[in-house]
C-alpha atoms as one frame of an Amber mdcrd trajectory, in Angstrom:
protein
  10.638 -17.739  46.812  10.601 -20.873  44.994  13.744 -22.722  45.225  12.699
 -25.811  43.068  16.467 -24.798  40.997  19.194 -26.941  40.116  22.342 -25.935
  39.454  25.339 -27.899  38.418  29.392 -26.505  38.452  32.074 -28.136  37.260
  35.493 -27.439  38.484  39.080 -27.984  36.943  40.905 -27.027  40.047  43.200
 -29.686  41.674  45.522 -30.520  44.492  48.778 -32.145  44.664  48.227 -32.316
  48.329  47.779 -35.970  49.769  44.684 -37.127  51.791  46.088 -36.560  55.200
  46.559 -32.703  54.326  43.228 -32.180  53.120  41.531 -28.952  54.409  44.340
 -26.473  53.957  43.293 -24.275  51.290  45.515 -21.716  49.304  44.516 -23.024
  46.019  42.354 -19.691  44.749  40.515 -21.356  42.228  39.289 -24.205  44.729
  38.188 -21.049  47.210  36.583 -19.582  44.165  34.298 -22.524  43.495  33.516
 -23.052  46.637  32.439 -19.603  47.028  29.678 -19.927  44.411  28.805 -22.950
  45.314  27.903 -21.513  48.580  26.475 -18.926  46.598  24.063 -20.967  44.616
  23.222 -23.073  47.695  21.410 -19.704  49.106  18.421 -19.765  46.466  18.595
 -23.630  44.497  16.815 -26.673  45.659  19.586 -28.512  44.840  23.098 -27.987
  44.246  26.125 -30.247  42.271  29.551 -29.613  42.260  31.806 -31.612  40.541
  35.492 -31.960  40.662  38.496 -34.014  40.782  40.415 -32.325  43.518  40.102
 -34.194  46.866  40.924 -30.505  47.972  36.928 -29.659  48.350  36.260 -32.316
  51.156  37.838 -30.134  53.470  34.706 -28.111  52.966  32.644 -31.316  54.389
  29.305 -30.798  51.922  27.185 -32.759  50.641  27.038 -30.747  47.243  30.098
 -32.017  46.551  31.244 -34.865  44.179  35.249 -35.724  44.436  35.431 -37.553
  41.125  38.007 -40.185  39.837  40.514 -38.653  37.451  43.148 -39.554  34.872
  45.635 -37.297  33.055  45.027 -34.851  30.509  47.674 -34.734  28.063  46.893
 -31.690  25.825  47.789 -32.756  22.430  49.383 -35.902  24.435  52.197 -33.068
  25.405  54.348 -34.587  28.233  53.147 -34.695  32.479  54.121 -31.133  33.992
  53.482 -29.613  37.480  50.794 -27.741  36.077  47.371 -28.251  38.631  44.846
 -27.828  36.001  44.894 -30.417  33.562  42.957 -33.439  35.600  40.037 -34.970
  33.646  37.064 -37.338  34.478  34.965 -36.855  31.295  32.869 -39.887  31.865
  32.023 -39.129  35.171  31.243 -35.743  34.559  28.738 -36.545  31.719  26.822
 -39.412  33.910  26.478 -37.356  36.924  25.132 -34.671  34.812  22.722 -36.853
  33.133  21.237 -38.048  36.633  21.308 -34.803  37.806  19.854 -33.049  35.339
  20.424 -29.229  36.344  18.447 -26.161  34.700  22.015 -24.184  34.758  25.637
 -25.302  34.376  27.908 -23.296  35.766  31.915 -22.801  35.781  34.427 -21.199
  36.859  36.838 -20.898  33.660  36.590 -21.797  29.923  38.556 -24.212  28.161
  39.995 -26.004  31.010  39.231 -30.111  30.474  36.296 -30.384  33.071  34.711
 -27.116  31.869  34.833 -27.714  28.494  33.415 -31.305  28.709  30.483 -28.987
  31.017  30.186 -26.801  28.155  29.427 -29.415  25.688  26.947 -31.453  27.948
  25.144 -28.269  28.459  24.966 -27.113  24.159  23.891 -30.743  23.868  21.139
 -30.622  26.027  20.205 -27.532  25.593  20.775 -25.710  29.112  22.021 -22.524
  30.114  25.977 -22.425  30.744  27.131 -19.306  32.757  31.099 -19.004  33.120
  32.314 -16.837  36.146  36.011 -16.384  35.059  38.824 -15.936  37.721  41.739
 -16.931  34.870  41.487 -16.381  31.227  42.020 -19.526  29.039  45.002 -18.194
  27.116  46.664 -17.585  30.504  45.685 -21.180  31.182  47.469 -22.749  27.936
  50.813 -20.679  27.538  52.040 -21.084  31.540  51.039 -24.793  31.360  53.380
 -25.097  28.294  55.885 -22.864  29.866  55.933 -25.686  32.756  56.388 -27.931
  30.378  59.784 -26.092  29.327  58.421 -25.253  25.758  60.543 -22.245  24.185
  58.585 -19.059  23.406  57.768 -19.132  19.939  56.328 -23.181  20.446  54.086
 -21.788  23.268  52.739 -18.678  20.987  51.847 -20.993  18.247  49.849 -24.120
  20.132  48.302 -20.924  22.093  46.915 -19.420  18.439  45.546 -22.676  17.860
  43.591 -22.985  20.915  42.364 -19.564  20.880  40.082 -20.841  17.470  39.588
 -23.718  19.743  37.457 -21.786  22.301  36.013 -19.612  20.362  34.354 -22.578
  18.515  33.600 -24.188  21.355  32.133 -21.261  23.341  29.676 -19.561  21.479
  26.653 -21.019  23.701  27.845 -19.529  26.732  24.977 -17.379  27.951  27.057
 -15.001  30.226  30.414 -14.646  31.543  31.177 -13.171  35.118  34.374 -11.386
  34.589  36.507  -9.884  37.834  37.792  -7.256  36.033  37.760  -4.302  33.239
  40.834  -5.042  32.646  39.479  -8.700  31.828  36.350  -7.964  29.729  39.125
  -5.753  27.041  41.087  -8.795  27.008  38.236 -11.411  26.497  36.951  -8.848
  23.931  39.931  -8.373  21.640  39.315 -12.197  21.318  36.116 -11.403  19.723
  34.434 -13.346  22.491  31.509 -10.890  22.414  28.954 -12.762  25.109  27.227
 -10.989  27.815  29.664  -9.992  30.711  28.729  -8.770  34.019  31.874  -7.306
  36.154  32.282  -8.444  39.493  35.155  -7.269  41.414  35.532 -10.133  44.466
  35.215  -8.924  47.948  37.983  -8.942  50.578  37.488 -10.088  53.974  38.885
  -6.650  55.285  37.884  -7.804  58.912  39.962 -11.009  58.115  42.819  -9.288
  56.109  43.906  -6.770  58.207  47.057  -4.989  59.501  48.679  -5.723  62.845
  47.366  -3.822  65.834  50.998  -3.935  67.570  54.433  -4.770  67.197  53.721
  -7.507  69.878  51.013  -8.988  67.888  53.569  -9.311  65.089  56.128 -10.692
  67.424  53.779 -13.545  68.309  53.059 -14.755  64.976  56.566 -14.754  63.962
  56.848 -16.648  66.588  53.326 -19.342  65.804  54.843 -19.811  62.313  58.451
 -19.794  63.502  59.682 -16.925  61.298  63.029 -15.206  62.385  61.976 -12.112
  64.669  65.167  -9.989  63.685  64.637 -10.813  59.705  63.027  -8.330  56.996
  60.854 -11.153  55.547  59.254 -10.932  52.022  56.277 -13.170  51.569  54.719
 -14.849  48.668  51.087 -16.547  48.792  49.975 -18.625  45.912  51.582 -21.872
  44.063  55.145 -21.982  44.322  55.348 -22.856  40.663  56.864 -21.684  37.172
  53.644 -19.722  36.254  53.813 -17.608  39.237  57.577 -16.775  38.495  59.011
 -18.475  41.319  62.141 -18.793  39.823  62.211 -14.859  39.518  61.086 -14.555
  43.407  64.064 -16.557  44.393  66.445 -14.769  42.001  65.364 -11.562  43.197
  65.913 -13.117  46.972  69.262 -14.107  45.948  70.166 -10.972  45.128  68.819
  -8.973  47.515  70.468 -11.298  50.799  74.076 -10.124  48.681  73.240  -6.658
  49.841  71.622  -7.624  53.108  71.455 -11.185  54.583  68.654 -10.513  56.753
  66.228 -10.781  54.238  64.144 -13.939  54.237  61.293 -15.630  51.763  57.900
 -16.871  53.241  55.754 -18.978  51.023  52.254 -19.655  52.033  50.920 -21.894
  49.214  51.553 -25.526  47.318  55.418 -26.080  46.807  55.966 -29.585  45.108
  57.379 -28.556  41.917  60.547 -28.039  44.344  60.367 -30.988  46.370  63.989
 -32.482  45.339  65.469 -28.910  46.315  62.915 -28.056  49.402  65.448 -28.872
  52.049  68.275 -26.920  50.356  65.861 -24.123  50.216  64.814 -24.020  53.938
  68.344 -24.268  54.908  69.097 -21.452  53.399  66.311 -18.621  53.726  63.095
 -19.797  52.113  60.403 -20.061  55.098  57.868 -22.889  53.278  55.209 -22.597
  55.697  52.438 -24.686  53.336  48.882 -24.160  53.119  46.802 -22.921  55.365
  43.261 -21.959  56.210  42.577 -18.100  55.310  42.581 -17.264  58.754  46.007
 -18.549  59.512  46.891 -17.454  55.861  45.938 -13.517  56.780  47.988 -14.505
  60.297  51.507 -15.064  58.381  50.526 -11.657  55.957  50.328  -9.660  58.956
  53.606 -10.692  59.833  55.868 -10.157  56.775  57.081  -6.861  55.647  56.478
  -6.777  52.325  55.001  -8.937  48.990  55.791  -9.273  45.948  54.577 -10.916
  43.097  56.565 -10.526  39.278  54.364 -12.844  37.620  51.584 -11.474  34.564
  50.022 -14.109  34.798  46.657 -13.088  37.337  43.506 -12.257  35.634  42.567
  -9.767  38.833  44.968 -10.622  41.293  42.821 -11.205  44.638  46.025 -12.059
  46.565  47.456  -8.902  45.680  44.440  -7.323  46.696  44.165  -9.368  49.884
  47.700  -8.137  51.016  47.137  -4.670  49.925  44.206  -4.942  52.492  46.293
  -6.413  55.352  48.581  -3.186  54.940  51.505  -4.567  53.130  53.074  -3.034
  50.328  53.266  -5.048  47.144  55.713  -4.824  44.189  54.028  -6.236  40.982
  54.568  -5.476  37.271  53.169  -2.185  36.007  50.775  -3.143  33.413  48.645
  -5.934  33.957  45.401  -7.384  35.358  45.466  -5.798  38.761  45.007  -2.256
  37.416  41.858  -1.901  38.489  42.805  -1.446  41.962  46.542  -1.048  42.560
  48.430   2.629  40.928  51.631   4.633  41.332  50.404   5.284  44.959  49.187
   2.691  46.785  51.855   0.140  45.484  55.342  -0.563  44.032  55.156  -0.777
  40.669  57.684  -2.083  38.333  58.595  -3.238  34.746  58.265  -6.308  33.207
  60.391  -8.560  35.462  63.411  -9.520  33.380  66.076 -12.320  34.714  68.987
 -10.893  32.727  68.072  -7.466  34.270  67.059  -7.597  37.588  68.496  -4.616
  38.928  65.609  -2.659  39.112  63.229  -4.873  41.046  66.263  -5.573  43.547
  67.169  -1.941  43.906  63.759  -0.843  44.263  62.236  -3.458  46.865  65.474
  -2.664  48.487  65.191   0.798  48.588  61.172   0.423  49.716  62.269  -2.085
  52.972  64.594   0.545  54.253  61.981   3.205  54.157  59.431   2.552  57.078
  57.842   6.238  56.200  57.476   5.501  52.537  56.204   1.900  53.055  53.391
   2.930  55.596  52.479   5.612  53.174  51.942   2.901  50.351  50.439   0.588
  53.173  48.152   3.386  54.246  46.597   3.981  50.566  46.820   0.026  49.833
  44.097  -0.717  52.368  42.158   2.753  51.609  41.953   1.814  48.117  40.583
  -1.820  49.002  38.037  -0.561  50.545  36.980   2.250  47.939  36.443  -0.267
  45.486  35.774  -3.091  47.401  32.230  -5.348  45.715  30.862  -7.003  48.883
  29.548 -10.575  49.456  25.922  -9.442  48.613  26.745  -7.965  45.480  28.575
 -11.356  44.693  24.911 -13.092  45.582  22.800 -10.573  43.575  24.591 -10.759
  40.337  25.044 -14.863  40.384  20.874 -14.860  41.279  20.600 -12.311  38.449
  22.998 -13.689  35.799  21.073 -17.514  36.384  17.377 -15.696  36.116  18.160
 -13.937  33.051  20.125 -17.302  31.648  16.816 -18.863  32.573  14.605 -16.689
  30.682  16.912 -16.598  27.122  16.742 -20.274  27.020  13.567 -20.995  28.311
  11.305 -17.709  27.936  10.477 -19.355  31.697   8.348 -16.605  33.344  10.602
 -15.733  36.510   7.665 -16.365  39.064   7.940 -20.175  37.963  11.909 -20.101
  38.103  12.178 -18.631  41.903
């Protein structure tokens, strides 16, 4: 094969973590790119992939540029803990230049970086792929909502960037979407491209269920959970977005029925720094990021997950615990419906804070009933791996996707490009 191919990606994701905690990666979206970077790096000659998250040199490659970055005020709106909004346009553009690559590639739309990708790639004429892991909607209303802008504010500054990207992305050759449930979405924005759906694989040798209660036992005891307590875990960014404000409500409510019950958070928690050591005196268990190894360690031992935020495109945590046997409570009708039903998880309205009832009552109800949670468990990790894309599928269609992206712009015979 001829691997004379240059690929470029450009990634929005970003860290708050500082230097000396480099290497322990949650963050999905900094996984993602990674992931098709290593991808790419299979079949290219050379591959580029810039970003302004120090996160990525915990992956110690040479593919990777850690670029200097200033704030990106959208619409010179106020700072918020929101990760995505870092910006080194000028960078970005120069690297590109020197690089030249036959394909840009990234892994949202919108999204500062991306967008200044998009542009350097319509400019010069090369093909722009998008593999999507969060929609750009979802991107603008929870980074206003962090930003403590009422509803109505949010829906109207959304509306306006919606036009926004679909001006701005009408070269995009093909999008990569994880989900059916996705491509409607993208589609009712009359964002009509060519989409290719690619569930993501799940480690199921990695995220697994306990063998034994002692195996349990001893990683209670490596991440110093309480042995005795029913512990509910959450893995992601401890942020607005995700509803962490409903997690803890729900947790405060559920220890007035039964103290025993305890929060683990695997994930980034600095948008609670001036309250973190009120929380952890109480019954929040911040155990911070971790590797996915030690990540799947803490999931096998919790009891149960949940998750109340609509704000997941696919939901590959969700599906990552459902693997590692845990039952998961998550709102009925959103992006995870291509995988998790009425029988392989708990599934609940719309999370409401003046009504929590329901979600208490019923995660309540679920941790008292070993039979009925193993049950859920049992069909969690069966239905993982019925519908379960593997790693090579994730190689073929990325290979495929650039060929074909070659050949539209180009009409470059495909001996030539491999």
């Amino acid at each position: 094969m001829n691997k004379d191919l240059k690929i470029a990606l450009v990634s929005d994701a970003h860290s708050y973590w500082m230097e000396e905690n480099d290497g322990l990666i949650t963050n999905w979206t900094v996984r993602f790119s990674w992931e098709v970077t290593k991808v790419a790096e299979d079949y290219c000659s050379e591959i580029m992939l810039l970003t302004t998250s120090s996160s990525y040199n915990a992956f110690n490659s040479e593919s990777i540029h850690v670029l200097e970055n200033e704030r990106f005020l959208y619409n010179n709106l106020p700072q918020s803990s929101q990760t995505h909004w870092w910006l080194a346009e000028n960078d970005i553009i120069n690297y590109l230049d020197e690089f030249q690559p036959d394909i840009v590639s990234i892994p949202t739309i919108w999204a500062p970086n991306a967008s200044i990708a998009q542009l350097w790639a319509k400019n010069n004429n090369i093909p722009l792929v998008a593999t999507i892991h969060s929609h750009p909607w979802l991107l603008v209303r929870h980074t206003l909502w962090e930003m403590w802008y009422d509803t109505e504010t949010v829906e109207k500054i959304s509306k306006k960037v919606k036009r926004k990207i679909q001006t701005i992305s009408n070269d995009i050759n093909t999008i990569i979407v994880r989900s059916s449930i996705s491509l409607d979405q993208l589609q009712e924005w009359w964002l009509n491209w060519n989409y290719k759906v690619l569930r993501w694989w799940i480690d199921k040798t990695v995220y697994r269920p306990c063998f034994n209660d002692f195996e349990k036992i001893s990683l209670r005891e490596k991440y110093n959970l309480n042995l005795e307590s029913k512990l509910i875990l959450f893995v992601w960014r401890f942020c607005p977005a995700k509803e962490s404000d409903s997690i803890l409500l729900i947790l405060e409510k559920l220890r007035e029925i039964d103290d025993s019950i305890e929060l683990v958070v695997v994930g980034n928690n600095t948008h609670y720094e001036s309250s973190l050591e009120s929380l952890k005196l109480k019954w929040v268990n911040f155990v911070g990021e971790l590797w996915k190894n030690e990540t799947s360690e803490v999931i096998r031992s919790t009891d149960f997950w949940i998750a109340p935020s609509e704000e997941e495109t696919f939901g590959q945590a969700i599906a990552e615990m459902m693997s590692s046997w845990l039952t998961c409570a998550v709102p009925k009708n959103w992006w995870h419906r291509d995988f998790a039903n009425e029988t392989n998880s708990l599934l609940l309205d719309t999370f409401n804070v003046n009504d929590s009832e329901s979600w208490v009552s019923s995660i309540y109800e679920t941790l008292l009933d070993a039979d009925k949670r193993e049950w859920i468990s049992l069909m969690a990790r069966k239905s993982i791996w019925d519908i379960n894309d593997s790693y090579e599928d994730f190689i073929k269609i990325h290979r495929k996707t650039y060929e074909d992206s070659l050949l539209i712009n180009n009409d470059t015979p495909i001996s030539k490009a491999w």
